[in-house]
C-alpha positions as CSV (number, residue, x, y, z in Angstrom):
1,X,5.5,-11.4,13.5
2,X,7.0,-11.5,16.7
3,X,5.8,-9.6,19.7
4,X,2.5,-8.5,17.3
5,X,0.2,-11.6,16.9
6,X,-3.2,-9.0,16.6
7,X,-1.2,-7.0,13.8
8,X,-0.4,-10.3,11.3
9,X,-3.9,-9.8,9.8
10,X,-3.1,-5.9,8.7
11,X,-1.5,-8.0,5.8
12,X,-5.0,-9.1,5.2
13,X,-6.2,-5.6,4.6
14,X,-3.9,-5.2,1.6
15,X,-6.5,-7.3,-1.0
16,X,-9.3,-4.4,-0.1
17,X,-7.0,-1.6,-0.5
18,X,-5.4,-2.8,-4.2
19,X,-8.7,-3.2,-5.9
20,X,-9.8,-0.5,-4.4
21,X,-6.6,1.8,-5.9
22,X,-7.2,0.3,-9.6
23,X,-11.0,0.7,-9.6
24,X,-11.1,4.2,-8.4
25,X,-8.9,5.0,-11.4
26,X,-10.5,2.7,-14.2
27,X,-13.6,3.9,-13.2
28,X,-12.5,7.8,-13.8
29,X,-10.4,6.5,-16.8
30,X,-13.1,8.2,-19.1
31,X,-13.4,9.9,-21.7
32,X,-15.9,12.6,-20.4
33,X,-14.0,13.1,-17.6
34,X,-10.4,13.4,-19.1
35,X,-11.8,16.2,-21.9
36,X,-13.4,17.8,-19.3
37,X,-10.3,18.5,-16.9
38,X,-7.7,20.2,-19.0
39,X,-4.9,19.9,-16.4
40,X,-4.2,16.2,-16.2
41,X,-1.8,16.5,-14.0
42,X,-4.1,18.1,-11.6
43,X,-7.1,15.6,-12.5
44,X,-4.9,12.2,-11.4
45,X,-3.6,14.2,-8.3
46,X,-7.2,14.9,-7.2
47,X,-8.0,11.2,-8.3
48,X,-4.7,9.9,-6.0
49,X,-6.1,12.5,-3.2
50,X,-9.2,10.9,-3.5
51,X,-8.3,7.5,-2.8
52,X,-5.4,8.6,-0.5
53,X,-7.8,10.2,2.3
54,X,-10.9,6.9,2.9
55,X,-7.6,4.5,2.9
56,X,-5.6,6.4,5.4
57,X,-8.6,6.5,7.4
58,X,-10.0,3.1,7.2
59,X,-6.1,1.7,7.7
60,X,-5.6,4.1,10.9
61,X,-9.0,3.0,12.2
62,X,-8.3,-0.6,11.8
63,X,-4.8,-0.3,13.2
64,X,-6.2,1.4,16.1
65,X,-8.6,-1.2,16.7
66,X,-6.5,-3.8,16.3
67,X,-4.1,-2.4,18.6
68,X,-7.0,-1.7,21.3
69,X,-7.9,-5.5,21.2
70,X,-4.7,-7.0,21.0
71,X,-3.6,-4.9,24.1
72,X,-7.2,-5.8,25.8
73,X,-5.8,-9.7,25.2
74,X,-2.2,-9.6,25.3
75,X,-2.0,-7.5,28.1
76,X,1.7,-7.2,29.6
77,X,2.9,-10.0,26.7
78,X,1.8,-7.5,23.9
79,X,4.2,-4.3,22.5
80,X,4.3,-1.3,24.5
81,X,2.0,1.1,23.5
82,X,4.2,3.3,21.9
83,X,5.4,0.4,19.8
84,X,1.4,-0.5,18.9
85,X,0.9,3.4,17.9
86,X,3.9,3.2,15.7
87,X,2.4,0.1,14.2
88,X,-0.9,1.4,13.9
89,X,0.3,4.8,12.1
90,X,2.6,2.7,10.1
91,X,-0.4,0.4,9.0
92,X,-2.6,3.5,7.9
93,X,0.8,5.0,6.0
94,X,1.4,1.3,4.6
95,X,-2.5,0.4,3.2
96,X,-2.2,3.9,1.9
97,X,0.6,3.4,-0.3
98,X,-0.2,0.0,-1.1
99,X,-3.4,1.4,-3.1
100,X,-1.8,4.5,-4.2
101,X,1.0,2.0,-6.0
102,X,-1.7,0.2,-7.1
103,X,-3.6,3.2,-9.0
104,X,-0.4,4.5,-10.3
105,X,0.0,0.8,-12.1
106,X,-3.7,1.2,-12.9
107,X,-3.5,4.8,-14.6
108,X,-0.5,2.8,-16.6
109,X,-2.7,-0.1,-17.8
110,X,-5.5,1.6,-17.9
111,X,-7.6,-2.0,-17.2
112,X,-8.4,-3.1,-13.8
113,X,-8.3,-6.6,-14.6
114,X,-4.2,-6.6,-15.9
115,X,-3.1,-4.8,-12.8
116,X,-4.5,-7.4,-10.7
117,X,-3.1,-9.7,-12.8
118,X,0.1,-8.3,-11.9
119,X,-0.2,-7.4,-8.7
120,X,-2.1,-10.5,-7.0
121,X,0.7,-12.6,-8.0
122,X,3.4,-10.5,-7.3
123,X,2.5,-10.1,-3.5
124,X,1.9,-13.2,-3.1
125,X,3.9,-15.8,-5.3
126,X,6.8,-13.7,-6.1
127,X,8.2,-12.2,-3.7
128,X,7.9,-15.2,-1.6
129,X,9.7,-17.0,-4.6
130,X,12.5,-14.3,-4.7
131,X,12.7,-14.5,-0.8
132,X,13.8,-18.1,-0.9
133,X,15.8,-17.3,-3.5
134,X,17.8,-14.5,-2.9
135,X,18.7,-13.1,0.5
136,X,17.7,-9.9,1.2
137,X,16.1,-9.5,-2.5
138,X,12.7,-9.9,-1.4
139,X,13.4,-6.8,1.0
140,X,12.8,-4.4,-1.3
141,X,9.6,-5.2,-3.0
142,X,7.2,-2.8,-2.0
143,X,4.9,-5.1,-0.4
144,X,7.9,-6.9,2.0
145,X,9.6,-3.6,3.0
146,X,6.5,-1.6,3.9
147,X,5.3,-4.6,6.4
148,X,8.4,-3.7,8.1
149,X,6.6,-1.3,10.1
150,X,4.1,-3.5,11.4
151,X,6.9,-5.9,13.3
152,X,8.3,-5.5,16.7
153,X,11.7,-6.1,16.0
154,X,12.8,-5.9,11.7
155,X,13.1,-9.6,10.1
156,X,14.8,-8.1,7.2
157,X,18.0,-5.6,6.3
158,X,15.8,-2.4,6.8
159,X,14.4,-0.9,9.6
160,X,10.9,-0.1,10.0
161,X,10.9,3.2,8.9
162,X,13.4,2.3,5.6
163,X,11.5,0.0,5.1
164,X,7.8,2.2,4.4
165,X,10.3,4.7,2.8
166,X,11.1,2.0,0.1
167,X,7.7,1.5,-0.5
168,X,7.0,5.1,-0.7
169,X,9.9,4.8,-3.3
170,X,8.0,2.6,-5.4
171,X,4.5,4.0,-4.8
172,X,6.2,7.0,-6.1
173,X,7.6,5.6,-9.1
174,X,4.2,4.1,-10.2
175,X,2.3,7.7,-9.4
176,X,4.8,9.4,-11.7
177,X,4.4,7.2,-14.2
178,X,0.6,7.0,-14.1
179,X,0.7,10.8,-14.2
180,X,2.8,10.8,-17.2
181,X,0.7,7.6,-19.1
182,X,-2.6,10.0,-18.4
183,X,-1.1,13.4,-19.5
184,X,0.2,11.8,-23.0
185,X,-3.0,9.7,-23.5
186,X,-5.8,11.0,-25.5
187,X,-9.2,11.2,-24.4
């Protein structure tokens, strides 16, 4: 990552935040509390809400952190620090969509243990796999384009912002269809 050594770790953060999307939603995944809430639509945006918020914070707080230490030991060889309060913003935006895709695949599955099955080893075999494959390809998996934000300068076809946008795309798609697996599922 060049010019932001002290951010590569962010990408670290992304195992707490995916389990942490899939068990909020497994663990509300019940019976009791679906027949309670007539509105389902309103229930899973609440439940998205609810694990939107703690991960925005935590990812903002660690990007802040990060940003203070790296500038305390970088110094003048660091990023700017309006490039480090871009990165840090994007790396609370990022972590937060990251879960939110993942409790959108969750709310799909409804099991915790198949959407880690899929997402473990689609962050990290496949789109390293389809990166070596295809040029460019790899770019638009939610995971590579939202870490976009976190570089200095883009590796990739899309900017920084594009690239969190395409994640937002996909985070998105999986909230929508969550939303639509809960409303049509019984109780």
């Amino acid at each position: 990552m060049p010019g932001a050594p002290y951010l590569s770790r962010i990408r670290d953060q992304r195992g707490t935040t995916n389990p942490e999307g899939i068990v909020w939603i497994r663990e509300l995944l019940r019976r009791l509390t679906l027949s309670a809430v007539p509105d389902r639509r309103r229930w899973f945006a609440a439940k998205a809400a609810a694990i939107a918020l703690p991960v925005l914070a935590v990812g903002l707080v660690t990007g802040l952190v990060t940003l203070v230490l790296g500038k305390s030991l970088l110094g003048a060889d660091g990023p700017t620090w309006s490039e480090g309060l871009r990165g840090a913003l994007g790396c609370g935006v990022y972590l937060t969509l990251m879960a939110l895709l993942a409790a959108g695949l969750a709310a799909v599955l409804r099991s915790g243990t198949a959407t880690l099955g899929i997402l473990i080893p689609f962050r990290l075999i496949v789109s390293f796999v389809i990166g070596d494959l295809a040029a460019g390809g790899a770019d638009l998996l939610p995971d590579r384009a939202g870490q976009a934000v976190l570089h200095s300068a883009p590796d990739g076809a899309l900017g920084r912002w594009t690239g969190l946008a395409v994640t937002a795309l996909w985070t998105a798609g999986a909230l929508l269809a969550g939303a639509r697996s809960v409303r049509r599922r019984d109780a």
